[in-house]
PyMOL Python script that loads the backbone (N, CA, C, O; Angstrom):
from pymol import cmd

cmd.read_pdbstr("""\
ATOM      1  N   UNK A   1     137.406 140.412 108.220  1.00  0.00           N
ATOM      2  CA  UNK A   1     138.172 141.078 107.190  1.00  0.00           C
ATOM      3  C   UNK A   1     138.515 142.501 107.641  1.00  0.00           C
ATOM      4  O   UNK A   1     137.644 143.369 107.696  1.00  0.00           O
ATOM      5  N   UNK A   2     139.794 142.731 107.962  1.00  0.00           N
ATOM      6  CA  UNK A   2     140.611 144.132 107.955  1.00  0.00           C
ATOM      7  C   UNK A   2     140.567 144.627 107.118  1.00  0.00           C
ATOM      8  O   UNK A   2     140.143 143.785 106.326  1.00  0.00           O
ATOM      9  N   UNK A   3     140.722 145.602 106.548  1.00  0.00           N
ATOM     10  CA  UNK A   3     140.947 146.415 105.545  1.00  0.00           C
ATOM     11  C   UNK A   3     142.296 147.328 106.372  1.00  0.00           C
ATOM     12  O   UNK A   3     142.292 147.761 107.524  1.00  0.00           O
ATOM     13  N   UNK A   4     143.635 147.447 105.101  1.00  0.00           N
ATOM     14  CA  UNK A   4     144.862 147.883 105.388  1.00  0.00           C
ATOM     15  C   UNK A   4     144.592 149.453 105.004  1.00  0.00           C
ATOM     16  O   UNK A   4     143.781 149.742 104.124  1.00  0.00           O
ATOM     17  N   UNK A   5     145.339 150.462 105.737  1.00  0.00           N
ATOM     18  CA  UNK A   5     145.167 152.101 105.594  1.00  0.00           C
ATOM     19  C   UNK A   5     146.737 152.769 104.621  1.00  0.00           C
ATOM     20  O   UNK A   5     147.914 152.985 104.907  1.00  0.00           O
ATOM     21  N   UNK A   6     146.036 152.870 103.631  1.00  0.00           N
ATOM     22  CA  UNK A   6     147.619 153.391 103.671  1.00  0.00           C
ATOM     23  C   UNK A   6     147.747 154.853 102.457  1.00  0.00           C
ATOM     24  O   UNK A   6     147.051 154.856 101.441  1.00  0.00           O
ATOM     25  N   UNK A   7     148.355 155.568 102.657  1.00  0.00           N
ATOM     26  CA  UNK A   7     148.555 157.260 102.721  1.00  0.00           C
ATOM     27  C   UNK A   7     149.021 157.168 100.686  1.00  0.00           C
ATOM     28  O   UNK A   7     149.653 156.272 100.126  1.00  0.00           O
ATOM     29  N   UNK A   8     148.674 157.893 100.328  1.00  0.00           N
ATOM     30  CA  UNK A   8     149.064 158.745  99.477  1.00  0.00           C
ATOM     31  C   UNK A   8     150.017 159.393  99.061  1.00  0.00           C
ATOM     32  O   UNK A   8     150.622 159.722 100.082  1.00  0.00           O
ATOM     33  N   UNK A   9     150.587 159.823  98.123  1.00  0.00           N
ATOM     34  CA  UNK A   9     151.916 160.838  98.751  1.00  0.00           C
ATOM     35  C   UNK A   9     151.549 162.055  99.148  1.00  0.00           C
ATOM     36  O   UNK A   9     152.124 162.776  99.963  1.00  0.00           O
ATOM     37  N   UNK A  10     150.550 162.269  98.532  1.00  0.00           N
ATOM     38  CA  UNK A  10     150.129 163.813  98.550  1.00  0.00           C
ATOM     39  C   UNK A  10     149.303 164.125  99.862  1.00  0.00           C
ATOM     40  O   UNK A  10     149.282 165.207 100.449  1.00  0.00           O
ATOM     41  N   UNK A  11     148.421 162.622 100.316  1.00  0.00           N
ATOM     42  CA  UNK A  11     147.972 162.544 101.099  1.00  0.00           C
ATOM     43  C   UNK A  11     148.909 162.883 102.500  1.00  0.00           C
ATOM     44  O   UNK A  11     148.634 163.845 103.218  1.00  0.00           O
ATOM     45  N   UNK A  12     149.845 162.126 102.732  1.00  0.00           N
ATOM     46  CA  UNK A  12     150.778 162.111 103.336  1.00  0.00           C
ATOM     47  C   UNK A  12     151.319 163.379 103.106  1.00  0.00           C
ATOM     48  O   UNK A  12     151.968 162.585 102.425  1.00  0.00           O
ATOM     49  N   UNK A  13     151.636 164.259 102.995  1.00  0.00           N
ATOM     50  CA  UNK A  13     152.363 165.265 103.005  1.00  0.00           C
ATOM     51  C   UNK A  13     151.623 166.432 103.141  1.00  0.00           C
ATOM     52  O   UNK A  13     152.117 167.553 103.269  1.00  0.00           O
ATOM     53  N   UNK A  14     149.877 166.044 103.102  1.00  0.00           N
ATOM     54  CA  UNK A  14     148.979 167.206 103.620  1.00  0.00           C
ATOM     55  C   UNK A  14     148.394 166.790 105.048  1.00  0.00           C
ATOM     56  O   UNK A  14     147.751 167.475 105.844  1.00  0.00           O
ATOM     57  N   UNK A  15     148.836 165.379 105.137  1.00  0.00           N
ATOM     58  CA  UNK A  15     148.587 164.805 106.694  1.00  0.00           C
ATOM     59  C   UNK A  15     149.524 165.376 107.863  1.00  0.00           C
ATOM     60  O   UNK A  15     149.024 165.832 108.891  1.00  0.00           O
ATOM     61  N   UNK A  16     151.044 165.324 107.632  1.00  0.00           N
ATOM     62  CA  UNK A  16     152.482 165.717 108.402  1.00  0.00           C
ATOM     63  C   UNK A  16     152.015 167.879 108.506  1.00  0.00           C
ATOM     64  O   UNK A  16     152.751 168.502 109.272  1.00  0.00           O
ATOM     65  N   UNK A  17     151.380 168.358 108.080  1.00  0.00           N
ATOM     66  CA  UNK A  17     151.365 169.311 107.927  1.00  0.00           C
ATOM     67  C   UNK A  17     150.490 169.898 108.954  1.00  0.00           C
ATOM     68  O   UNK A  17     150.576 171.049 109.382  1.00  0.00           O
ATOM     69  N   UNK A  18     149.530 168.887 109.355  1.00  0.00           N
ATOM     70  CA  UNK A  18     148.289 169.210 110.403  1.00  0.00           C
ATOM     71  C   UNK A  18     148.472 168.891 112.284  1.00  0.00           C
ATOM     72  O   UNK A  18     148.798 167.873 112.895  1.00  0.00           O
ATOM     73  N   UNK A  19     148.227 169.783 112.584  1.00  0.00           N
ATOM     74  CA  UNK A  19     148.594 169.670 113.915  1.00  0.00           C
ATOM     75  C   UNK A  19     148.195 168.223 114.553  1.00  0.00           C
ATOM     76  O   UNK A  19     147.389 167.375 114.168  1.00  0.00           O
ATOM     77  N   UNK A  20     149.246 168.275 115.900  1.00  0.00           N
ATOM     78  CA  UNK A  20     149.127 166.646 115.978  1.00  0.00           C
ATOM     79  C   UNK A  20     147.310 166.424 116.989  1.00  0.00           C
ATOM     80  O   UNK A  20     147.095 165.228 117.182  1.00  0.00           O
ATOM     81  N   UNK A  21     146.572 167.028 117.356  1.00  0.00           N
ATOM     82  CA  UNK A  21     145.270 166.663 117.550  1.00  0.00           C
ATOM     83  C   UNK A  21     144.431 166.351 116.454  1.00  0.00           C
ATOM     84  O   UNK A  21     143.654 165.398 116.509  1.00  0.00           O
ATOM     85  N   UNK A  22     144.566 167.360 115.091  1.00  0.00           N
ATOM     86  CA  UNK A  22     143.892 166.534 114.434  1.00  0.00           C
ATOM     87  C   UNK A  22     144.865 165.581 113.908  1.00  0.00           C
ATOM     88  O   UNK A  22     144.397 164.564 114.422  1.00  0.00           O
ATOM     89  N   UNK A  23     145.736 165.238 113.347  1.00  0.00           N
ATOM     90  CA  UNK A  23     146.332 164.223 113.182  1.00  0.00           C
ATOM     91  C   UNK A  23     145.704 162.855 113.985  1.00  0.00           C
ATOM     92  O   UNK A  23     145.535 161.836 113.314  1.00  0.00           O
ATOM     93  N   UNK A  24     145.348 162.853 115.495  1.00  0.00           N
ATOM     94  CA  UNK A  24     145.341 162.367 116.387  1.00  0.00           C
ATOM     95  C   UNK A  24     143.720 161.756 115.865  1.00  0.00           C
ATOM     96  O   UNK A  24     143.474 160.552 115.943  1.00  0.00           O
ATOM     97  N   UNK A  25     142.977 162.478 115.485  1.00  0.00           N
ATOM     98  CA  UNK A  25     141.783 161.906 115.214  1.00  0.00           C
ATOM     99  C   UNK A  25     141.678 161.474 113.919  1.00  0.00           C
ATOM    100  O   UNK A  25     140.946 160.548 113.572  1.00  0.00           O
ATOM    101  N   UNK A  26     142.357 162.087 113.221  1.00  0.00           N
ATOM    102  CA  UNK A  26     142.381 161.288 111.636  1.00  0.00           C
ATOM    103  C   UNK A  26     142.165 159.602 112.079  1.00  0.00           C
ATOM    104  O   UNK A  26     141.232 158.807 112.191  1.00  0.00           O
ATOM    105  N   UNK A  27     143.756 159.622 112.260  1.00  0.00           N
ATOM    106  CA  UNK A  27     144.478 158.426 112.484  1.00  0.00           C
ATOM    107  C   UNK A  27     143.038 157.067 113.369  1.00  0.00           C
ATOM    108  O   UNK A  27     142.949 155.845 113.254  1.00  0.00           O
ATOM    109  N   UNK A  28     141.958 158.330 114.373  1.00  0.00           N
ATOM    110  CA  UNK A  28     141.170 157.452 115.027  1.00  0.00           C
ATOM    111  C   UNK A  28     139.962 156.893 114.508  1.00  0.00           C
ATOM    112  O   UNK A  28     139.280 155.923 114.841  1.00  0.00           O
ATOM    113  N   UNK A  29     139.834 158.106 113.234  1.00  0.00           N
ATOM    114  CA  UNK A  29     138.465 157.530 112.013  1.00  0.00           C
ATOM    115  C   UNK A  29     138.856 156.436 111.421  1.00  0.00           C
ATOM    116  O   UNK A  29     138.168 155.438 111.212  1.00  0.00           O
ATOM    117  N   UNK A  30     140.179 156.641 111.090  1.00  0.00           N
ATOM    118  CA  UNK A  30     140.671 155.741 110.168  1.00  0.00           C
ATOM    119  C   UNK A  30     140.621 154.267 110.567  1.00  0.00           C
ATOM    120  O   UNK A  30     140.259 153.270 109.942  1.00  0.00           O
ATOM    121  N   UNK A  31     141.210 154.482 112.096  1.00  0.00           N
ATOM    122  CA  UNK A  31     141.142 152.661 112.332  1.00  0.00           C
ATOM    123  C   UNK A  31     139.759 152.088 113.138  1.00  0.00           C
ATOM    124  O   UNK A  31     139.739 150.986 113.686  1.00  0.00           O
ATOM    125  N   UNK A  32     138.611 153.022 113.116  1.00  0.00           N
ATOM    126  CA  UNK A  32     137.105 152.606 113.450  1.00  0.00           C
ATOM    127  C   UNK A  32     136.491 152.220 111.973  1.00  0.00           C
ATOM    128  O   UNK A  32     135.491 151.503 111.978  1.00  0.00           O
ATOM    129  N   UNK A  33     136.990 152.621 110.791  1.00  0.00           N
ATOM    130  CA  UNK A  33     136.636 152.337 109.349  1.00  0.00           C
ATOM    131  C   UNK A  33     137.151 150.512 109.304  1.00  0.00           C
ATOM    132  O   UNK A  33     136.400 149.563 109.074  1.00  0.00           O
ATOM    133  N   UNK A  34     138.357 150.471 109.546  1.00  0.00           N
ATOM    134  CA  UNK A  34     138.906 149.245 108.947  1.00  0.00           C
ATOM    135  C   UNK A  34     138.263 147.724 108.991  1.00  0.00           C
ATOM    136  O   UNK A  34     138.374 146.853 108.128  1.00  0.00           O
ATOM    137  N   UNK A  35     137.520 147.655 110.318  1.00  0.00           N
ATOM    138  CA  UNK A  35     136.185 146.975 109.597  1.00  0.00           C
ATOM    139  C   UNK A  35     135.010 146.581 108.876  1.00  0.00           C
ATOM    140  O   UNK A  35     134.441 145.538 108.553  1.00  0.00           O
ATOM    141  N   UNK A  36     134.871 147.776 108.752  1.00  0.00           N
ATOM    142  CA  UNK A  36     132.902 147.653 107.876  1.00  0.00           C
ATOM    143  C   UNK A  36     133.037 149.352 107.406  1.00  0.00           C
ATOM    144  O   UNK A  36     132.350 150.247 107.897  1.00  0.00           O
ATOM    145  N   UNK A  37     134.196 149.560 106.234  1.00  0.00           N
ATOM    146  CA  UNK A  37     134.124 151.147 105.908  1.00  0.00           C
ATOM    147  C   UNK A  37     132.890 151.706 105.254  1.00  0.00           C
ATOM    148  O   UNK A  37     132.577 152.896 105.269  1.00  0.00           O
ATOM    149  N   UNK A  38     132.069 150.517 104.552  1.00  0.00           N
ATOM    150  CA  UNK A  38     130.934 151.550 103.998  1.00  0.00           C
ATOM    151  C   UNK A  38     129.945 152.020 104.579  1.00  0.00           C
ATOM    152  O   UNK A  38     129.125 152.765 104.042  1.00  0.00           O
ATOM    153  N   UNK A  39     129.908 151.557 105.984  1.00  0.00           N
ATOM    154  CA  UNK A  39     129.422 151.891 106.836  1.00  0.00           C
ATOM    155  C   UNK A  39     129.523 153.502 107.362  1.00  0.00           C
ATOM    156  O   UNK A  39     128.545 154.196 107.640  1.00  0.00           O
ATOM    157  N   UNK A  40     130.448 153.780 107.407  1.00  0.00           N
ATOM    158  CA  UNK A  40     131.074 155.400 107.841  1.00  0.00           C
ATOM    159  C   UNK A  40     131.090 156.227 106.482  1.00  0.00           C
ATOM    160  O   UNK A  40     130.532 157.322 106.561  1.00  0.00           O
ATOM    161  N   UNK A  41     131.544 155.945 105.455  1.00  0.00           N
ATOM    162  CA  UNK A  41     131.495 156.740 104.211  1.00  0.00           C
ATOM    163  C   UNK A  41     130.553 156.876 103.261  1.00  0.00           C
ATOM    164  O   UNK A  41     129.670 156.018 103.277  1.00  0.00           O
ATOM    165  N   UNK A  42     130.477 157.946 102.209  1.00  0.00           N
ATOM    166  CA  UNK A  42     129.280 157.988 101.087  1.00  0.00           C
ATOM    167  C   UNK A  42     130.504 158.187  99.923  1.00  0.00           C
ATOM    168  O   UNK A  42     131.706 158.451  99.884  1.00  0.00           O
ATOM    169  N   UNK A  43     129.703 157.967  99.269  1.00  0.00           N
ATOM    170  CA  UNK A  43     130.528 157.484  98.126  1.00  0.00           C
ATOM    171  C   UNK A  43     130.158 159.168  96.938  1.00  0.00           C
ATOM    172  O   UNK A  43     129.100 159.413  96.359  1.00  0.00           O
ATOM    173  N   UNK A  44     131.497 160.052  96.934  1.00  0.00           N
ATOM    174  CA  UNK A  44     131.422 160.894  95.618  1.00  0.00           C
ATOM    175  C   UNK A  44     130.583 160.973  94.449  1.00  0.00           C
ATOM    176  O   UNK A  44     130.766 160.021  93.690  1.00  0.00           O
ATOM    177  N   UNK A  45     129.748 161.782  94.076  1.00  0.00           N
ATOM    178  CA  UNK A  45     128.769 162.084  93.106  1.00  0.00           C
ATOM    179  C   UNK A  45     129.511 161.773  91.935  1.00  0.00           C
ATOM    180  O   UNK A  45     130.585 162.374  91.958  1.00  0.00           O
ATOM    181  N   UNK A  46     129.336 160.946  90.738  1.00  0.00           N
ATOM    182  CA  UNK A  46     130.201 161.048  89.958  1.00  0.00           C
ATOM    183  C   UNK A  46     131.298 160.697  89.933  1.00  0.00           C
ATOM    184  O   UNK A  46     131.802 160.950  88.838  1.00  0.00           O
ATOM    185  N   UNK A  47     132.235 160.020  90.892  1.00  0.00           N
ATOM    186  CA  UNK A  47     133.674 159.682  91.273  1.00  0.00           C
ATOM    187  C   UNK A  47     133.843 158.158  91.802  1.00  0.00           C
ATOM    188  O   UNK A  47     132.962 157.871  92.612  1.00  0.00           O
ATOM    189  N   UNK A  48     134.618 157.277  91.581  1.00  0.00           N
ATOM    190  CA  UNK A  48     134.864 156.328  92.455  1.00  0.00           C
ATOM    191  C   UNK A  48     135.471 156.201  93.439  1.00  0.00           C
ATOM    192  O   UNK A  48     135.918 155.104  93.774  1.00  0.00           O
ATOM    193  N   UNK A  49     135.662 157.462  94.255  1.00  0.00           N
ATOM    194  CA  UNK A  49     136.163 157.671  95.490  1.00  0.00           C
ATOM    195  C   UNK A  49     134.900 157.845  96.221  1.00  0.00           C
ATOM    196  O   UNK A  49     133.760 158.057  95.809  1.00  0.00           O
ATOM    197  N   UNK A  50     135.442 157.684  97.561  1.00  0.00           N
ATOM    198  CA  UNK A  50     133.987 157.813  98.842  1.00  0.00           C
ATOM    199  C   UNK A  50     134.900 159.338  99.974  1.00  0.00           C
ATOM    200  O   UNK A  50     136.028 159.826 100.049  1.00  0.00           O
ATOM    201  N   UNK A  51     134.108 159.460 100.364  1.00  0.00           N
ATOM    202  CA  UNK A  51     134.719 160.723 101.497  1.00  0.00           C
ATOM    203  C   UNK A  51     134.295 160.292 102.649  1.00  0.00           C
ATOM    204  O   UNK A  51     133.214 159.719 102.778  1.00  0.00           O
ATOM    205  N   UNK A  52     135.244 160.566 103.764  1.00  0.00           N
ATOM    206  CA  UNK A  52     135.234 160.461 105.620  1.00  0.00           C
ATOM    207  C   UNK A  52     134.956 162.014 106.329  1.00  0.00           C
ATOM    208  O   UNK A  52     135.905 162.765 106.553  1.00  0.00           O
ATOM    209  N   UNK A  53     134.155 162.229 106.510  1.00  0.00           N
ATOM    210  CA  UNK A  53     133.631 163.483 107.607  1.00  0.00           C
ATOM    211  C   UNK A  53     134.920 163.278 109.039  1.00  0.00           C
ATOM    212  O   UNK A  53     134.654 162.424 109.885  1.00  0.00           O
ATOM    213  N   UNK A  54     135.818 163.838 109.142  1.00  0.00           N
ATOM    214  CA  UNK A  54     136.708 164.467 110.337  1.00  0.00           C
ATOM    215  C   UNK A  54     136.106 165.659 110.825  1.00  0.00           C
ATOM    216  O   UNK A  54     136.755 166.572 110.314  1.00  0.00           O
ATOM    217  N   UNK A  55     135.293 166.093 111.478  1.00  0.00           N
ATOM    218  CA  UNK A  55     135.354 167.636 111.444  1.00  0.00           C
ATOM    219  C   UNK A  55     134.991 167.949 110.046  1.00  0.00           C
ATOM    220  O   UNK A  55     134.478 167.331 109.113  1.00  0.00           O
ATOM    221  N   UNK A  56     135.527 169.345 110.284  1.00  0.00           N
ATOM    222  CA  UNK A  56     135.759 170.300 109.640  1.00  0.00           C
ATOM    223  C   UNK A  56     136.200 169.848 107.788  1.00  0.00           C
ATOM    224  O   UNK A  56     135.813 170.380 106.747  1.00  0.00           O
ATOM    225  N   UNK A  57     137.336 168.430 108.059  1.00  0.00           N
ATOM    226  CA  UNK A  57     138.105 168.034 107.526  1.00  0.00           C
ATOM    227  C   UNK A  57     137.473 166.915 106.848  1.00  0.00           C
ATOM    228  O   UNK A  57     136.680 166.147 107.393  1.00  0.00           O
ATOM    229  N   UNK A  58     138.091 166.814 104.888  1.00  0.00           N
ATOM    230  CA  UNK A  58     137.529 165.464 104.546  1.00  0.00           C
ATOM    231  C   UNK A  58     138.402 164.291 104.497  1.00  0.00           C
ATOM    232  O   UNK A  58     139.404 164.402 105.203  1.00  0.00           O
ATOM    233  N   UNK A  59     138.300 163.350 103.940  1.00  0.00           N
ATOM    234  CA  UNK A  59     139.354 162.425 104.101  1.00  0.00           C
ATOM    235  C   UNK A  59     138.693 161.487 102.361  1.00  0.00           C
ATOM    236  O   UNK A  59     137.945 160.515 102.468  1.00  0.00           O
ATOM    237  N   UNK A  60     139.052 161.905 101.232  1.00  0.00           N
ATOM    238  CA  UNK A  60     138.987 161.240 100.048  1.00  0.00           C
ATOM    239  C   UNK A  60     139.798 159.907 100.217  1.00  0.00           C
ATOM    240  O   UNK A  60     140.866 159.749 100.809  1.00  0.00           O
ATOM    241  N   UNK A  61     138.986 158.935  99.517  1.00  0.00           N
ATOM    242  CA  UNK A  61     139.145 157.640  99.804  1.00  0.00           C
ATOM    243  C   UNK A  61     139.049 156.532  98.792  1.00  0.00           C
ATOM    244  O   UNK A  61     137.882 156.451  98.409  1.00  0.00           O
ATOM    245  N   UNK A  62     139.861 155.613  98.190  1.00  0.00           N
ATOM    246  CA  UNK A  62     139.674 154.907  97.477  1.00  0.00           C
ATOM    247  C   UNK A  62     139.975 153.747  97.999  1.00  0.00           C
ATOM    248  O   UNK A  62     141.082 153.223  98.119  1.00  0.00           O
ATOM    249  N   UNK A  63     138.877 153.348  98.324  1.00  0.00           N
ATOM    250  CA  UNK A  63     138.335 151.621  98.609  1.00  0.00           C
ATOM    251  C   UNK A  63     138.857 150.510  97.683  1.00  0.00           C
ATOM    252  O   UNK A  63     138.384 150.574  96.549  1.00  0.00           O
ATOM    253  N   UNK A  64     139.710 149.523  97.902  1.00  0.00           N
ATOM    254  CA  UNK A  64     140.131 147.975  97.294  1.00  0.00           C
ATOM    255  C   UNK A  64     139.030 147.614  97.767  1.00  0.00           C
ATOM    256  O   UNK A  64     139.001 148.321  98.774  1.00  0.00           O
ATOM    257  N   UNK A  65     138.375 147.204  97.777  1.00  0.00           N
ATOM    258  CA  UNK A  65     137.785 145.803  97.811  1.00  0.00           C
ATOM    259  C   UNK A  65     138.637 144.554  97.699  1.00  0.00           C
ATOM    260  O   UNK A  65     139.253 144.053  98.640  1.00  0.00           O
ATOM    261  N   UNK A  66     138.614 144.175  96.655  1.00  0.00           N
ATOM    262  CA  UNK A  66     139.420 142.809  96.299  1.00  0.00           C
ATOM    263  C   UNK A  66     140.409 142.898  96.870  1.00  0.00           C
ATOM    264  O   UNK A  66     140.924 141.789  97.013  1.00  0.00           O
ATOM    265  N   UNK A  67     141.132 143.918  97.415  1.00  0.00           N
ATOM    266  CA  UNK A  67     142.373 144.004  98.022  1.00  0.00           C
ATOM    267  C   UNK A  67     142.071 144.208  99.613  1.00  0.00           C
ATOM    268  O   UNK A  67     142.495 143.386 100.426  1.00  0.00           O
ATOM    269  N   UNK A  68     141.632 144.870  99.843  1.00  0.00           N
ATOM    270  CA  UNK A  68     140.854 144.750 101.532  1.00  0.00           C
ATOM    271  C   UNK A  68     142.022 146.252 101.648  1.00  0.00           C
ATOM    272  O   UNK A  68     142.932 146.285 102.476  1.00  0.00           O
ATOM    273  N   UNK A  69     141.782 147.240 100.784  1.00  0.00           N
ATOM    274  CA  UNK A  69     142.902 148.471 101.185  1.00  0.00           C
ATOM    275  C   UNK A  69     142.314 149.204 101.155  1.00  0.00           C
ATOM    276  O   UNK A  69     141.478 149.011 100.272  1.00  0.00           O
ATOM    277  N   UNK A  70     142.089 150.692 101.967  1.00  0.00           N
ATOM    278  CA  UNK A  70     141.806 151.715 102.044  1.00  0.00           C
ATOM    279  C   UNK A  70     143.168 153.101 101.858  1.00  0.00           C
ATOM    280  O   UNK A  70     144.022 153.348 102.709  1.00  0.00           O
ATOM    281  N   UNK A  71     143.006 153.796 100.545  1.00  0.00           N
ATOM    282  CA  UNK A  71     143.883 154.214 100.283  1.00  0.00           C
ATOM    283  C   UNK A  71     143.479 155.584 100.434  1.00  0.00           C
ATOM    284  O   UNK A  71     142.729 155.907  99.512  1.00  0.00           O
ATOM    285  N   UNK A  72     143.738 156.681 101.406  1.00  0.00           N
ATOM    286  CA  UNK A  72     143.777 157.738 101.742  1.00  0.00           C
ATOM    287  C   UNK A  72     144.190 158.900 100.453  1.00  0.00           C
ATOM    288  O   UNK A  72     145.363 159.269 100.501  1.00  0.00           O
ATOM    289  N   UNK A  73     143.562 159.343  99.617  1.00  0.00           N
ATOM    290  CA  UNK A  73     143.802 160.451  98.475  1.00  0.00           C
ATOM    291  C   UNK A  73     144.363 161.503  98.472  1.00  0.00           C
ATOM    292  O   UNK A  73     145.284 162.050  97.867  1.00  0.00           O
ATOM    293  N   UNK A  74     143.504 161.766  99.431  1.00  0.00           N
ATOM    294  CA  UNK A  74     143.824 163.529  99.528  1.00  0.00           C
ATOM    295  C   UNK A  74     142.995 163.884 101.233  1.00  0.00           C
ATOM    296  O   UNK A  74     141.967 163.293 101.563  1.00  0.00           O
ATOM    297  N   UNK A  75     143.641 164.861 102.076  1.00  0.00           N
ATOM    298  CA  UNK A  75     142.888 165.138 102.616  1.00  0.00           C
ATOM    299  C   UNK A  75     142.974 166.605 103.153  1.00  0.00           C
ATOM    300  O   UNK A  75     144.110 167.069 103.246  1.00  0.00           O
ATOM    301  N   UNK A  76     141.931 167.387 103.514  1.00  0.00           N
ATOM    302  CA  UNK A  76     141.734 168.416 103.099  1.00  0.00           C
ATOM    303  C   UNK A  76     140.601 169.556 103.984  1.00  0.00           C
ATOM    304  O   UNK A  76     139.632 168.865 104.300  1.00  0.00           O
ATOM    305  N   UNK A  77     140.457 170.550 104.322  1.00  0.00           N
ATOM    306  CA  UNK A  77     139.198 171.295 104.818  1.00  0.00           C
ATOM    307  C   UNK A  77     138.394 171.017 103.781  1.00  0.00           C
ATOM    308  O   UNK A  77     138.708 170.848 102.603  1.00  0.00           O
ATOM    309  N   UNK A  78     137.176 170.975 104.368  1.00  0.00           N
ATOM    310  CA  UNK A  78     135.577 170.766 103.671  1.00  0.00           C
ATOM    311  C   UNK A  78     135.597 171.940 102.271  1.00  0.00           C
ATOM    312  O   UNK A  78     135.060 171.763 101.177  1.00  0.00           O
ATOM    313  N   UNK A  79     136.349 173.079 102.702  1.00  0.00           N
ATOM    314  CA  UNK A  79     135.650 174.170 101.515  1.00  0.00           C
ATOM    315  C   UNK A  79     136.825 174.207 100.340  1.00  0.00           C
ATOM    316  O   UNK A  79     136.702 175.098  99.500  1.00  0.00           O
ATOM    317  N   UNK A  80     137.606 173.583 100.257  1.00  0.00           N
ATOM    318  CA  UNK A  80     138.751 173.307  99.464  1.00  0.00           C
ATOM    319  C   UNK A  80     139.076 171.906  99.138  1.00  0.00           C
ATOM    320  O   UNK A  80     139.930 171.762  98.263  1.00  0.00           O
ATOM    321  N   UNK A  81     138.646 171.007  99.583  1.00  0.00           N
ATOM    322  CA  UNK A  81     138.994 169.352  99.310  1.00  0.00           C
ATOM    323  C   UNK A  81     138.367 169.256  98.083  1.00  0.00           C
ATOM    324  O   UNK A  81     139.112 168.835  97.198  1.00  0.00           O
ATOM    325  N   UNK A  82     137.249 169.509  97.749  1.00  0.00           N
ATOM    326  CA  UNK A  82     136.299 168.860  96.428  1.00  0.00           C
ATOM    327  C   UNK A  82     136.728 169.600  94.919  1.00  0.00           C
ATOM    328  O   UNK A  82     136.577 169.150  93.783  1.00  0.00           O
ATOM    329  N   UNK A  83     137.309 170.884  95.358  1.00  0.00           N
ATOM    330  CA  UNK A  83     137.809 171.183  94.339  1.00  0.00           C
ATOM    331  C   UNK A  83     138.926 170.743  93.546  1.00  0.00           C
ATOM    332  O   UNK A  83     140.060 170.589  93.998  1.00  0.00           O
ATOM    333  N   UNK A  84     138.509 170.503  92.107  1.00  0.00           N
ATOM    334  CA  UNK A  84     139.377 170.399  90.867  1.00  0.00           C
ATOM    335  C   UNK A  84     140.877 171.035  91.076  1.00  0.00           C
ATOM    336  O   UNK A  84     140.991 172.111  91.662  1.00  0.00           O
ATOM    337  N   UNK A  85     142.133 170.261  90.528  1.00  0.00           N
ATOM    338  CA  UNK A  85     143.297 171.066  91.093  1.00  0.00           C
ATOM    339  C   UNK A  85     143.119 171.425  89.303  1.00  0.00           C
ATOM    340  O   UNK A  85     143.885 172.216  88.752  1.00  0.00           O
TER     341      UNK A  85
END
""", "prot")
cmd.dss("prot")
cmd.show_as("cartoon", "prot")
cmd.util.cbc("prot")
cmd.orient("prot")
């Protein structure tokens, strides 16, 4: 079972914004997840989203299951991602 990756809008438009090395490793967490993601992630205090450690960088995440999708939220530096907009 694959699990499919797919961007956000907001996600996407804070992804195009980041230089292409990290871009370059996003993109490489992302497709080492698509087999066995709960493996790599912890799951948000309180939230039904899980978060991906990049660096510096988080990667908010909402897991299908039943759908086999990994849907990219938001992503963000560590000291600004968790915060409330």
């Amino acid at each position: 079972m694959i699990f499919s990756v797919d961007f956000s809008k907001k996600a996407s438009i804070q992804f195009k914004k980041m230089d292409k090395q990290m871009q370059k490793r996003i993109i490489d967490n992302l497709e080492r997840i698509q087999i066995r993601p709960f493996t790599f992630v912890k799951r948000l205090v309180g939230s039904k989203y899980f978060r991906l450690r990049v660096g510096d960088y988080r990667l908010i995440l909402d897991i299908q299951q039943g759908k086999l999708i990994i849907l990219v939220v938001e992503i963000g530096h560590r000291r600004n991602v968790y915060k409330n907009d």
